[in-house]
N, C-alpha and C positions, 0 to 999 in steps of 0.2 A: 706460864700456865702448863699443868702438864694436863691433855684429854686421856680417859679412859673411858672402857666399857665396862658399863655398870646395869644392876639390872634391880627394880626396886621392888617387885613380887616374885614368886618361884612361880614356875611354869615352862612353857615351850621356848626353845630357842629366842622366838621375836619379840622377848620382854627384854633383852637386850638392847641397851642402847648408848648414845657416847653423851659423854659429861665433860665440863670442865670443872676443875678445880685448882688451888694455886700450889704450887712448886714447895717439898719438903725439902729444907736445906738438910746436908746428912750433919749426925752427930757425934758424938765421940764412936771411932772404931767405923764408922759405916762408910759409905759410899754412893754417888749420884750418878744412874746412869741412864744415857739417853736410849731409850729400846729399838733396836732395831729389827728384830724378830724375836714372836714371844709361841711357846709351842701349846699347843690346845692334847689337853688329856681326858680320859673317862671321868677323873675324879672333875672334872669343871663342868659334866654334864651332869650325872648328877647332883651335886652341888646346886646347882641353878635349877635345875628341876623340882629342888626341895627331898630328894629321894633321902639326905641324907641331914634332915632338919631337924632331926630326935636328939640327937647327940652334938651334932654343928652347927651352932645359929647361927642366922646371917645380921647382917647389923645396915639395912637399907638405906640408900644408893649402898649397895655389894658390887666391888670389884672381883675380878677373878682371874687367875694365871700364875702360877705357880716355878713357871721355867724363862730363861730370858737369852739372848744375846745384844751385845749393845756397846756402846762406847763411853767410859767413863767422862762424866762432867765435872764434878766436883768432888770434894775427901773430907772428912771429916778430920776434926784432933785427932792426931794422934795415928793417921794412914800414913803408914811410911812405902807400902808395898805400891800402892798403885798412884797414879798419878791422872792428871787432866788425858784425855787422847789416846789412855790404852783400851784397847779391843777386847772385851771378857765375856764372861755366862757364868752363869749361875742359877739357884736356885733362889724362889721366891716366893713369897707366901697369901695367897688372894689377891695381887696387884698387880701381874706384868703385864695385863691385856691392855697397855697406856705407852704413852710417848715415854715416861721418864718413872724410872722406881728409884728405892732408897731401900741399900741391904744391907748387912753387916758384912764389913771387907773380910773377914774370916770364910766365909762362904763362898767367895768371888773367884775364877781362875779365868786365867789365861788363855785368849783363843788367840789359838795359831793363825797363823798368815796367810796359811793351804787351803782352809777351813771359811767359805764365807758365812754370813750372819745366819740365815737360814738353816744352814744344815749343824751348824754350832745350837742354835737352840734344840735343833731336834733330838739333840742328843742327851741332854740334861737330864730328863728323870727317867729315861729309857736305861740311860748306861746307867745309871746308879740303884738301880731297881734289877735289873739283868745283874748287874756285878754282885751284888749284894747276895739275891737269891743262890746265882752259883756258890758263891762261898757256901754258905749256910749248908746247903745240899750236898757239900763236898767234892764238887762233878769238876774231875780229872780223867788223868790219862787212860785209858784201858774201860772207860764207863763209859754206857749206850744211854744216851739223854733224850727223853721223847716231852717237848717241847708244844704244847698246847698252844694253837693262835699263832704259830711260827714266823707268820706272815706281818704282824702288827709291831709296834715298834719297840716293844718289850722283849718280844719273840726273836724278831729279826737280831737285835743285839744279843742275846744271849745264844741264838745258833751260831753266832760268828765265835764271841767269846769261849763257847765248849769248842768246838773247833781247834782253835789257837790253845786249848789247855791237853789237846790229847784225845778227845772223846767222839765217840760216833754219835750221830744226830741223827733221830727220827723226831718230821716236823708235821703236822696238822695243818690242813690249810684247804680252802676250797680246790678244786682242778683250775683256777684260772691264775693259781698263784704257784702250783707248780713248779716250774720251769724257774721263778724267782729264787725259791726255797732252794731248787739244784745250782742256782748261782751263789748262792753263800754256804753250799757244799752241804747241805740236810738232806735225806732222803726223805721225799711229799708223800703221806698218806691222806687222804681225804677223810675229813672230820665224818659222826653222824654214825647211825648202829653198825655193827661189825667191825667196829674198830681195829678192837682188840685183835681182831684175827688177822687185819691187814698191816698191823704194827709186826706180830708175828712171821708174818710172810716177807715183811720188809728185813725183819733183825738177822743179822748174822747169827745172832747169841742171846743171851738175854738183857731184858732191858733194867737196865740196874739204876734208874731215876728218874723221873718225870717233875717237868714244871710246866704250871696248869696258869693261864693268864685269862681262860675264857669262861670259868666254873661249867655250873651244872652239870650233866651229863661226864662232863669229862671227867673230873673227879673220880665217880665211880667205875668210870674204866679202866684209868689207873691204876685202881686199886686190882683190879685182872690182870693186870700188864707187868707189874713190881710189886714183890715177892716184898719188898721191906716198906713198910710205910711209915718211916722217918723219914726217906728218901723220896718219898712224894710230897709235893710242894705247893700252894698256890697263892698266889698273890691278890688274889681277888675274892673268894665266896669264901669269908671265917666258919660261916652257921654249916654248910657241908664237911670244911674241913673239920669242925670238932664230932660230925655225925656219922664220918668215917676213919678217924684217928689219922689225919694224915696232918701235915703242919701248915702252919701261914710263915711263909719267908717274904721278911719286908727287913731289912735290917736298915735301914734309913740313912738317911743324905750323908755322904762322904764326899768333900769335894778332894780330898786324895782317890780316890774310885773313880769319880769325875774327872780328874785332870789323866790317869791312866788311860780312861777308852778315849778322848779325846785325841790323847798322841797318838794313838795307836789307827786313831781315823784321818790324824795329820797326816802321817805314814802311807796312807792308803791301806791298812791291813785290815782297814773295819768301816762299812756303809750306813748309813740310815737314811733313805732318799726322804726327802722332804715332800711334802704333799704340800706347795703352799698355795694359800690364799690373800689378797688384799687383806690387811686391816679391817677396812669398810665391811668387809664381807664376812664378819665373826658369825656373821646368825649362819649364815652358811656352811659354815665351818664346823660348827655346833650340829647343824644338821647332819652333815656327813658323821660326823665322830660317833651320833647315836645309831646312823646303821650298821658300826660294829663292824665293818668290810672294809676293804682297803691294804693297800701293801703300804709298810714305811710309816712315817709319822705326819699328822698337820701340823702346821704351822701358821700362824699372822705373820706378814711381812705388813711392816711401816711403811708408808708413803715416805 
């Protein structure tokens, strides 16, 4: 039987609750794996909260979790790549908050041996939403990146990744995450009015790109801050960015982008500390994710 947390009305965190249901054998192309850690995102709070019910239905008992690390149990026809016992992540679609998912092996990679389950799932839709954005934005060597929410696990990966491509990094962040932000080499300006003048005071030069993961407010002061607003980015408030011509960079799931930031956190060349919590403890987790604070990414860890 594989239990998940499912939730049968939208609402606050503690409409959450666990379920059993019986075990999906994989089928042609897919794969069965057992979860070991599954990582908790914005988009799973809203989602459960209904904020985003106009356009994505739920289809009640609703599972949710999107990202996974775990051990293959079973294959489907036709999986030649992976076998019984290998260690992997991947991404997932409304189901990994449960003992056991079913993905298509197309989607699946390799977690390394350095890497245990926890910090492997943290990274799944952080590296591939970071990897992605930079592309799109073009952010290389000789470019000043000011990096919205620095601190969160979007942030955190992409100040690392502009780093390793060349680029100087001004990061956003409350004063308590400071010090964090100077460990992955970003210069901390504290979010909130006067931005703009404290990113200026921060820049050697000018600031030639900005990626916004926290909307509102920031948005528009980006647009003070870079001169080009193709080169301003956000991954999160579409309705601001088309009210200020700047772009929505989401280039979507790559598990080649995935398998890159992964090595390169085998390596030790790239962090994203795990915030984890029990399993048992998702409404909690749910709680934390909606106060929007926090350094690094949550996690479920399985019993």
């Amino acid at each position: 039987m594989t239990t998940a947390a499912v939730f049968d009305r939208f609402g606050p965190p503690d409409v959450l609750y666990f379920a059993e249901m019986p075990d999906s054998e994989p089928g042609p192309g897919e794969v069965r794996v057992r979860v070991a850690a599954a990582g908790v995102q914005p988009f799973d709070v809203k989602f459960r909260s209904g904020a985003m019910s106009a356009f994505m239905p739920a289809t009640f008992p609703q599972r949710l979790g999107n990202e996974y690390a775990g051990t293959v149990e079973a294959v489907g026809p036709d999986v030649a790549e992976f076998s019984a016992g290998d260690e992997v992540l991947g991404s997932a679609m409304l189901c990994a908050y449960a003992t056991h998912v079913v993905v298509p092996a197309a989607t699946v990679v390799r977690k390394p041996a350095t890497l245990d389950f926890p910090s492997a799932a943290a990274l799944v839709a952080a590296s591939q939403t970071a990897s992605g954005a930079l592309d799109e934005l073009s952010v290389g060597a000789g470019d000043t990146l000011l990096v919205h929410a620095a601190a969160g696990s979007v942030g955190t990966v992409a100040v690392q990744l502009a780093r390793l491509r060349g680029a100087t990094v001004i990061g956003t962040a409350s004063p308590a995450n400071h010090d964090y932000l100077r460990s992955l080499g970003a210069i901390p300006v504290a979010y909130g009015d006067g931005l703009p003048a404290r990113v200026a005071s921060a820049a050697a030069g000018p600031v030639t790109v900005a990626l916004d993961a926290i909307g509102g407010d920031a948005i528009a002061q980006s647009t003070e801050i870079v001169a080009d607003r193709h080169r301003i980015g956000t991954i999160v408030d579409d309705r601001l960015a088309a009210e200020h011509g700047i772009r929505v960079v989401r280039a979507g799931r790559s598990p080649e982008r995935l398998s890159q930031v992964v090595a390169l956190a085998a390596r030790g060349e790239l962090v994203l500390p795990p915030r984890a919590y029990a399993w048992k403890d998702v409404v909690e987790a749910h709680r934390d994710q909606e106060t929007g604070h926090g350094r690094g990414k949550i996690v479920l860890v399985m019993e």
